[in-house]
Residue, then its C-alpha position, 0 to 999 in steps of 0.5 A: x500500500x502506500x505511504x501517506x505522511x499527515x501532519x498534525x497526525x496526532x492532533x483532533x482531526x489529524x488523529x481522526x484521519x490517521x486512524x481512517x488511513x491506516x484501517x484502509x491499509x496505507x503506512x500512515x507517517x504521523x507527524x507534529x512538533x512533538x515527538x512524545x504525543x506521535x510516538x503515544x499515538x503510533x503506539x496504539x496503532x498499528x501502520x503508523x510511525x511517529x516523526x517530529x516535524x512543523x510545516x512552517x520549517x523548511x520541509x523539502x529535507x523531510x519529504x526527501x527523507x519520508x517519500x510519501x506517496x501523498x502528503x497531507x497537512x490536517x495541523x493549521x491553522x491556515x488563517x494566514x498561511x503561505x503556500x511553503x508546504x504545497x510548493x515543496x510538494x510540487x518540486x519533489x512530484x508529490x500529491x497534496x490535500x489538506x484540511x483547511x479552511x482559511x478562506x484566502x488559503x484555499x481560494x488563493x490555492x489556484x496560484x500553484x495550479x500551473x507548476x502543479x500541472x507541470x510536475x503532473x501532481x494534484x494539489x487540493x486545499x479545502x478537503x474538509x466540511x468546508x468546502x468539499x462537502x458544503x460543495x457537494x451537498x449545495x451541487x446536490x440542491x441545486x440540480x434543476x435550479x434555473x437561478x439560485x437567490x440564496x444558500x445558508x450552511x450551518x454547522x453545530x458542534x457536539x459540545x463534547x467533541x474536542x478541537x485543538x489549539x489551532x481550531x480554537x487559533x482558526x475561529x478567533x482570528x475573524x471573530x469580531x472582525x469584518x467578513x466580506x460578504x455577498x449580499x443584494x448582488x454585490x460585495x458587502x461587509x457582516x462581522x465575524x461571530x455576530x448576526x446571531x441566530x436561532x437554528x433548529x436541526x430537526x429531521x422529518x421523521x421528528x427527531x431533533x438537536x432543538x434550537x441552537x445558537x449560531x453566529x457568522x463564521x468566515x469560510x471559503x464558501x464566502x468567496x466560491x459559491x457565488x461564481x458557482x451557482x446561476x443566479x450569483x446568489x448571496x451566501x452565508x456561514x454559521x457556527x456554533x457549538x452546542x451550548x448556548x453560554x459559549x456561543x453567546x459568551x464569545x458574541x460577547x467577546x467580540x464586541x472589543x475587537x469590533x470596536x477597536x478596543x482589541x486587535x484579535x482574540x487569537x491570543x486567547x485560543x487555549x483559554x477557549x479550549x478550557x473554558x470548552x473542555x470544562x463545560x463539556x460535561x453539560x452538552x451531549x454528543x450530538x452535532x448538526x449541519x444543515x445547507x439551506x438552498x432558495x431558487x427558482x425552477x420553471x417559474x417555482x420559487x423552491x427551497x431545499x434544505x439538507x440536514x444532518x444530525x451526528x449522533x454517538x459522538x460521531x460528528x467530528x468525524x466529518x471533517x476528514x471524511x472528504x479528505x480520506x476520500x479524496x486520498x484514496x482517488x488520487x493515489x488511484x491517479x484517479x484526479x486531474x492534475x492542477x492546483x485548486x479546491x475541493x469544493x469541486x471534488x466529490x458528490x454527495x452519494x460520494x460520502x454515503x459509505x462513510x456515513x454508513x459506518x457512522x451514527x450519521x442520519x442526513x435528508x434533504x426536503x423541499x418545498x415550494x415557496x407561496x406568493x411573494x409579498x405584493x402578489x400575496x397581496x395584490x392578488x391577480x392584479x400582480x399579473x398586470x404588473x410590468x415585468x420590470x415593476x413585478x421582478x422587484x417585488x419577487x424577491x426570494x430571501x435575497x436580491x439586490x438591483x443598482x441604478x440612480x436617483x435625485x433626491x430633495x429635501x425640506x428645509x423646516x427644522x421639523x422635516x430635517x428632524x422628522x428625516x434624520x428619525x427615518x434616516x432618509x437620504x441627503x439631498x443631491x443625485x446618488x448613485x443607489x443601491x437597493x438590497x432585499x432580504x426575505x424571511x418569512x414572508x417578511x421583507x427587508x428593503x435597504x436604500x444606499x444612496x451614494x452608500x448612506x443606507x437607511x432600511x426600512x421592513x415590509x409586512x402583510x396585514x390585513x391586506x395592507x402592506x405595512x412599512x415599518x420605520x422603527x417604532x412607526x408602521x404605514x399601511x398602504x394599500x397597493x393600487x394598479x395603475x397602468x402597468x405600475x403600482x401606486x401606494x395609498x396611505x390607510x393608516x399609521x401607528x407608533x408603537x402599536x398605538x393608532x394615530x389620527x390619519x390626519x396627522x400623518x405624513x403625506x405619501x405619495x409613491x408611484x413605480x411603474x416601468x419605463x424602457x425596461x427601467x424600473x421607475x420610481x417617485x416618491x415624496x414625503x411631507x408633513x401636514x403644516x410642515x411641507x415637503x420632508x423628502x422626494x426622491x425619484x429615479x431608475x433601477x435596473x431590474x436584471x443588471x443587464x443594461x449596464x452603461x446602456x440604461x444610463x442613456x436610455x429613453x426616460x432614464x435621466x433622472x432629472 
């Protein structure tokens, strides 16, 4: 068989792998920087053999000594690492595959894809939950998806399952930090382990993990799913380990980091393993992943959703699943030569073997999607609606479209305070941005008007829709006119509490398409007051137009 060298072969995951490798019958060289904890590991287990070795010191003596048939890097962490290691495999025409899934290491890993392809060796960065198996399942739901809107992947953790220093090192390098996110089709920020959400784990046949907390992690899925699903969708990570005082506690943790007070948490890594190690006997041994798919077939607005419930202990065995997979296919010479990551390299039914030997118990579902918002409410009149007015108000949990406006504003103290409490927009011409996100039903709309945001919510009641700034809530009723829309105003309320129509602002607001343009017009003013804000312009629905829209019929805002 052959010889397969893992560094980091004794650590969380890296003992995981080596143990898989060597039950398939290849020589398993496990090596670490310490020599005592391989040798204790080599000694329980047979076909492995102990080396002390750290991949951040020159590494091409040890791999002209070893002559592994395959090397394979499960130490990290790789938030920050260089490419010292696969360039070393590449000069000595050795295969590569590692465990990580620091987002610039494995989407940088493509830099290496010529010289891997001249030396005829495979190079794969990424072969872990993230992204190989996050890929395989999300290729999987997207099967007959004409345009993908939205993916959510989350995973939580058994709070027994035991990570090592550089997991730990992995997480708080982006807690508190920004995490380049896309969002409303365009490149937006989030903040590492914030955006806090409840996640329920529960598979059809009723057994559940229940409610668990998860926050925003920073994972090359970010950067790779957008460019490879149609429809360029938004994409988001969570993580989250199964106890709610730890998750929320390093929420809390990273407000400092956020705010500047700290530069990074990264120093505190062993902390965080003890503060794990000592609460562990409070959770159970069960962990949970799940990937959440929006799109649109034949005109259906689908969501499909992967779950997957470890029990027995037997989820940190996910993570080297992939990578034991993918070791066997390239020392079958089964892969391509080249440089890349393994978000590519496996499907879903590749895993069901594996899973077979595990308490491990995954599905997927789906369901079709009702009416969005305004067609819940307009009813058949939607359908008269221009597709250009009617592709705006689609939205499935997210969207975004680009295009212009002018904006005027009152001058009255009372309509620059009235503004300022809604957050309306300076006056002038602004390049705008809107973005979309949809759960539930529930619509949230933010305006950036040369990126001044202000956001406001979007509801159904009582056939109304409602706009809720703050504490203040508008229902408009929706009106056809011609083949846009207008908004009526019916009532208002702040706090819940009803106010005299009377006394509320007057609205006006009218879209309607002009030239493929969505158009719109709005105004706001203030009984005795006057005019708060008015605002018009042109966005491009499909983002097709690009420059061609600026000049189009109509489509000056002037």
């Amino acid at each position: 068989m052959s010889t397969i060298l893992v560094l980091g072969g004794y650590g969380g995951f890296g003992a995981r792998l080596s143990r898989r490798l060597a039950a398939a019958g290849h020589d398993v060289v496990v090596a670490g920087r310490r020599l005592a904890s391989a040798e204790a590991f080599c000694a329980a287990h047979p076909r492995c053999r102990p080396l002390q070795a750290d991949r951040n010191d020159a590494v091409a003596p040890m791999l002209d000594r070893v002559r592994p048939d395959l090397v394979i890097d499960a130490a990290g962490p790789f938030q920050g690492s260089g490419y010292d290691l696969p360039r070393a495999c590449i000069a000595a025409a050795i295969p590569y595959l590692d465990l990580a899934d620091g987002r610039a290491f494995v989407t940088g890993i493509g830099q290496l894809d010529a010289f891997a392809r001249a030396a005829g060796v495979t190079i794969l960065a990424g072969a872990s939950s993230v992204p190989a198996l996050s890929g395989a399942v999300v290729r999987r739901l997207a099967q007959g998806i004409d345009a993908v809107t939205a993916v959510e992947i989350a995973i939580s953790a058994s709070n027994r399952a035991t990570a090592g220093t550089s997991v730990a090192a992995a997480i708080l390098s982006y807690v508190g930090k920004p995490i380049r996110l896309w969002r409303g089709q365009r490149w937006s920020e989030g903040v590492g382990w914030q955006e806090l959400r409840h996640e329920r784990f529960a598979m059809s046949d009723g057994s559940s993990l229940g409610r668990r907390w998860l926050a925003l992690a920073d994972v090359p899925d970010l950067d790779l799913l957008p460019a490879r699903l149609p429809g360029r969708p938004a994409v988001s990570f969570r993580a989250g380990t199964e106890l709610a005082l730890q998750t929320i506690g390093l929420w809390c943790a990273s407000w400092p980091v956020r705010w500047g007070w700290l530069s990074s948490l990264q120093g505190l890594a062993r902390w965080l393993l003890l503060a794990q190690r000592l609460t562990a006997r409070w959770g159970s041994d069960r962990s949970g992943m799940i990937v959440r798919l929006f799109g649109l077939a034949d005109g259906r607005r689908i969501e499909r959703c992967w779950t997957l419930v470890a029990a027995d202990g037997h989820g940190p065995e996910i993570p080297v699943l992939p990578a034991a997979i993918l070791a066997e296919r390239i020392l079958s010479g089964s892969t391509t030569p080249g440089a890349r990551d393994a978000g590519t390299g496996l499907d879903l039914i590749d895993f069901e073997p594996s899973f077979a030997g595990l308490s491990i118990h995954h599905e997927v579902r789906e369901a079709v999607e009702g009416d969005a918002l305004y067609a819940r409410i307009m009813g058949s009149c939607f359908a008269k609606l221009a597709p250009s007015v009617a592709g705006l108000h689609g939205v499935l949990s997210d969207a975004g479209v680009q295009g212009r406006a002018v904006v005027r504003r009152g001058r009255h103290p009372v309509a620059r305070a009235f503004a300022a409490l809604l957050g309306l927009p300076a006056a002038g011409e602004h390049v705008l941005h809107v973005g979309f996100i949809e759960r539930h039903g529930v619509e949230r709309w933010t305006r950036a008007f040369s990126g001044r945001r202000f956001t406001s919510e979007f509801s159904e009641e009582d056939g109304c829709v409602v706009e809720r700034f703050g504490p203040l809530r508008f229902r408009f009723k929706l009106v056809n006119e011609g083949d846009g829309l207008r908004m009526v105003m019916h009532s208002w309320s702040a706090a819940r509490l009803s106010l005299p129509l009377a006394f509320a602002p007057r609205v006006s607001a009218r879209e309607w398409d002009e030239a493929g343009l969505f158009r719109f017009d709005v105004s706001i003013a203030l009984p005795l007051i006057g005019l708060v804000v008015h605002y018009q312009g042109w966005l491009d629905i499909d983002g097709s137009r690009g420059q061609q829209s600026r000049s189009a019929p109509g489509a000056d805002i002037s």
